[in-house]
N, C-alpha and C positions, 0 to 999 in steps of 0.2 A: 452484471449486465452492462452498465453504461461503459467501466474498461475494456469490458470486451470487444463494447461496440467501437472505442476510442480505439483501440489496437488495429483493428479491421478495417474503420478508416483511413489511417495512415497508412500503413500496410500495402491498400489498394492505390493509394497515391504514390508511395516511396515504387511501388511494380511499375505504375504510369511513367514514373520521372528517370527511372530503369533503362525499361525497354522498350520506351515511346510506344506503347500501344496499351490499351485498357486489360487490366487481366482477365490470363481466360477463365471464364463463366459463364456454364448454360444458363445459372437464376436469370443472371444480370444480363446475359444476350437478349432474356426477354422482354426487357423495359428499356437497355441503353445499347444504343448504336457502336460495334466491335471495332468500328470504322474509324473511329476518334481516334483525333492524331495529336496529344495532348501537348501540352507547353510551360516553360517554368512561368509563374507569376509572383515576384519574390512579395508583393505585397500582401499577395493573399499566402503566402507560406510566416509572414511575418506575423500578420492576426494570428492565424492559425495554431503556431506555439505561443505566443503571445497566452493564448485561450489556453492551451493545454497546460501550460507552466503554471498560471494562474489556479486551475484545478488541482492541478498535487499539490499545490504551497497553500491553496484554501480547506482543503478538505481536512486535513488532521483538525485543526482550529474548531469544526463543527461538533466534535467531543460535547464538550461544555454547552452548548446549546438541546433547550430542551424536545428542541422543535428542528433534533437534527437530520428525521428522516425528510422533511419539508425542504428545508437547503438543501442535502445532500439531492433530493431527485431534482431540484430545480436546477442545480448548479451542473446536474448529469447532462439535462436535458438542454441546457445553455450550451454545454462544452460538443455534445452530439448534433446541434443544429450550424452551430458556426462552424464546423466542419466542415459540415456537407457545404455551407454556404459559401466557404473558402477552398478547400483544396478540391472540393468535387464538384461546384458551380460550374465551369465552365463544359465538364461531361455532361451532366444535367441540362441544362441550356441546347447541347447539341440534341439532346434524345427528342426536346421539343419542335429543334428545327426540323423544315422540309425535305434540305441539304442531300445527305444521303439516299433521302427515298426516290429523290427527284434524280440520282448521279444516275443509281441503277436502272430506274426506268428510262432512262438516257440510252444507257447500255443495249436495253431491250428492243432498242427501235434501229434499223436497217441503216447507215451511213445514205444511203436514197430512199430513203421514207419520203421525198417530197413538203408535204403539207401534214401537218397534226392536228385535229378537230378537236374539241371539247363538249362536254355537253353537263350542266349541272357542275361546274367548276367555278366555287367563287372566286371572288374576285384576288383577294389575298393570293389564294392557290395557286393561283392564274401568274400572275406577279412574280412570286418566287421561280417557280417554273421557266419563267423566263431570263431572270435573275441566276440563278441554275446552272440552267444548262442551253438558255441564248433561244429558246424554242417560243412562240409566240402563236397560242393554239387561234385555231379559226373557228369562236362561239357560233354553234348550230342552231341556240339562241337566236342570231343573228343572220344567221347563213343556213339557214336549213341546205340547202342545195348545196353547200360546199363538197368537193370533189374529192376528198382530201380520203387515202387509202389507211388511214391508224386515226383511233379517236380516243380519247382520255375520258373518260365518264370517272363522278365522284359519286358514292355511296350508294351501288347497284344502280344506277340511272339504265343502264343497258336491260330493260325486259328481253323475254325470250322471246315474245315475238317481233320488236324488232332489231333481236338478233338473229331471226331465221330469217325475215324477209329480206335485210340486207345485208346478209349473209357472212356475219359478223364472227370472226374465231377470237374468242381470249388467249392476249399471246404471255402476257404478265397483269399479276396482281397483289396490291402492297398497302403498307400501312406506313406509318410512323411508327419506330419501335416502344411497346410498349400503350400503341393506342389501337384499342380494340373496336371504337366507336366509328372512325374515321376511315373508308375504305379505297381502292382505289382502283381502278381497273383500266388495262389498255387493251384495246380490240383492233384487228385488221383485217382486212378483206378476205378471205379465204381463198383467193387467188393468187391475191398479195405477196398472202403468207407462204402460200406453196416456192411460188417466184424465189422467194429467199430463199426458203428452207432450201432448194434445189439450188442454190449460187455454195453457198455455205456447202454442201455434200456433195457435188457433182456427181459420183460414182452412186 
């Protein structure tokens, strides 16, 4: 089990240091971002056989020890966490970040979108979003009246009804890979949206 797991690691990092891109994987699309544009880090490749070297040259030795199935998983589980914590930390890290979720929903908004609203967007959120992708939402918190034709609502903040009263279409809606808890929805005006959709297809 734990070689296996030790092979699999590597493996997935030697693919990353390859062909600059995360290997392809439906499991792993579902938790870490395919986006990732990885990088060599020789000091975290240096632990990292550091660990694994230390594993094959310790494990014969456990023989003799009475209490060898206790080391042997300890020393599994040492060799399978420094791992991840060296050669697959920095994917990992990415899957946490905003980055990604914030590029696409970038994408989803009209080059004349004007103004962006928010509503139930902390403050972090808020932050990175702008950090981002330079966008700097106008809290309805704050601005109820704001004019602003696209709004970002965080964790269904958008009810139905006042998504029919002010006549709101969902044009995208997203997460963080891998986080099922945290949701994220962008709405525009249904006139808005036609406006585009009709620039974008003319015929």
């Amino acid at each position: 089990m734990i070689v296996t797991r030790m092979l699999m690691l590597w493996w997935g990092w030697i693919e990353m240091m390859r062909h600059r891109h995360p290997p392809e994987s439906v499991w792993l699309s579902k938790y870490l971002p395919m986006d990732f544009e990885p990088e060599f880090h020789g000091l975290a490749f240096a632990v990292a056989s550091v660990l694994t070297a230390a594993w094959v040259l310790l494990r014969p030795g456990l023989r003799q020890w009475k209490i060898r199935p206790v080391l042997s998983w300890t020393l599994g589980l040492t060799l399978v966490w420094g791992l991840l914590s060296t050669l697959w930390l920095p994917w990992l890290d990415a899957a946490k970040s905003y980055r990604s979720m914030f590029v696409i929903l970038h994408r989803a908004l009209p080059s004349d979108y004007g103004c962006l609203a928010s509503k139930d967007l902390g403050e972090s959120e808020r932050a990175m979003l702008q950090y981002v992708t330079g966008i700097v939402s106008v809290r309805r918190e704050v601005h109820p009246d704001a004019g602003c034709d696209f709004i970002l609502v965080q964790n269904r903040a958008m009810d139905d009804e006042t998504r029919r009263q002010e006549d709101w279409q969902l044009i995208w809606e997203g997460s963080r890979p891998g986080d099922n808890n945290e949701l994220f929805g962008l709405f525009g005006r249904r006139y808005r949206v036609a406006k585009t959709e009709t620039k974008q297809n003319p015929n």
